[in-house]
C-alpha positions in Angstrom: -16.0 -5.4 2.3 -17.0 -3.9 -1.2 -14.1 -2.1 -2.8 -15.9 1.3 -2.4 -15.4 0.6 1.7 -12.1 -0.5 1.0 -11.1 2.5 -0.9 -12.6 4.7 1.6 -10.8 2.8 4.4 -7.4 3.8 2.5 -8.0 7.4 2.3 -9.2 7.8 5.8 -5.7 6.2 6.8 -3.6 8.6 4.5 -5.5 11.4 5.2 -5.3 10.8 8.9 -1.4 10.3 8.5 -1.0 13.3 6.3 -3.2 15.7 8.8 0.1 17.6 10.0 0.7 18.8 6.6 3.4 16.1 5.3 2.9 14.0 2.3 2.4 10.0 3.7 3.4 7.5 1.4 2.3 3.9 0.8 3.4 0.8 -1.0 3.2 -3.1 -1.0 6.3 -3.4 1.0 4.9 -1.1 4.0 4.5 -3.8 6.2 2.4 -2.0 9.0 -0.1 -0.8 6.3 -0.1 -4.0 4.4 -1.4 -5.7 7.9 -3.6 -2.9 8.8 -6.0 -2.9 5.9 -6.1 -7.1 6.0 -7.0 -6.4 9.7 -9.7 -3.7 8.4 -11.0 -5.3 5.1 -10.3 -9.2 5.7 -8.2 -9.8 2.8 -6.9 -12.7 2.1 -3.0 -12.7 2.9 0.1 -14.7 1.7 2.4 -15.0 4.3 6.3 -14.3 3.9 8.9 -15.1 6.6 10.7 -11.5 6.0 9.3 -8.2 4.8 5.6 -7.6 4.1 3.1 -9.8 3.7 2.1 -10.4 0.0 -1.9 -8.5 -0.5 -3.1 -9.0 -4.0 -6.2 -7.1 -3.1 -4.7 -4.7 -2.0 -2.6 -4.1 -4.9 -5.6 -4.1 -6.9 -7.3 -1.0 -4.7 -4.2 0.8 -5.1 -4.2 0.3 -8.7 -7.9 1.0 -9.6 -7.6 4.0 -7.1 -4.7 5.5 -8.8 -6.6 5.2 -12.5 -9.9 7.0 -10.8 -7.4 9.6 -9.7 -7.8 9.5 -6.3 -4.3 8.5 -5.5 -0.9 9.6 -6.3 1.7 7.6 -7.8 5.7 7.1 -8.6 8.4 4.4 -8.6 10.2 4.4 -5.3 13.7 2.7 -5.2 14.2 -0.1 -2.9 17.8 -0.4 -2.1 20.4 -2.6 -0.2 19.3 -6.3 -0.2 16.4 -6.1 -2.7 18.3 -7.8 -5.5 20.2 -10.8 -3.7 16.8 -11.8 -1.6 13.8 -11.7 -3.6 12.3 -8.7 -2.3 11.9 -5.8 -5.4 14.3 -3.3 -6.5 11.2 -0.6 -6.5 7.7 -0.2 -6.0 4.4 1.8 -6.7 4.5 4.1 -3.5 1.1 6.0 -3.2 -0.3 9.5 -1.6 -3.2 11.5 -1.5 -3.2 13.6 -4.6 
């Protein structure tokens, strides 16, 4: 899929998440939208035993989409285990601007 698809593909699932009028947030550790857009786009995955499934690809949309301005973007907190298990102490969470 060419990242112009791609992109489109993760609008169309904010905006349909956002439709009642709440902001919908996404990130790297949101496991369900992690698998969704490798389902969609067939990126390439790294599998992890616990937690979301590692997406560089994905990363990389969310990045380029955030510099072209079509995506929000702050530092969200990850607490609890984050620290003592490998898993991050925050993230990139993104929303429709």
């Amino acid at each position: 899929m060419k990242p112009a698809d791609r992109e489109e593909w993760i609008l169309n699932y904010l905006k349909v998440r956002s439709a009642n009028g709440t902001r919908y947030f996404v990130d790297m550790v949101h496991s369900s939208f992690v698998d969704d857009y490798a389902e969609a786009t067939e990126a390439k995955l790294g599998y992890v035993m616990i937690g979301a499934h590692k997406c560089p690809q994905l990363g990389e949309d969310l990045s380029r989409m955030f510099r072209k301005d079509l995506l929000r973007r702050h530092v969200s907190g990850i607490y609890g285990m984050g620290k003592y298990s490998g898993f991050p102490t925050w993230v990139y969470s993104y929303s429709l601007p």
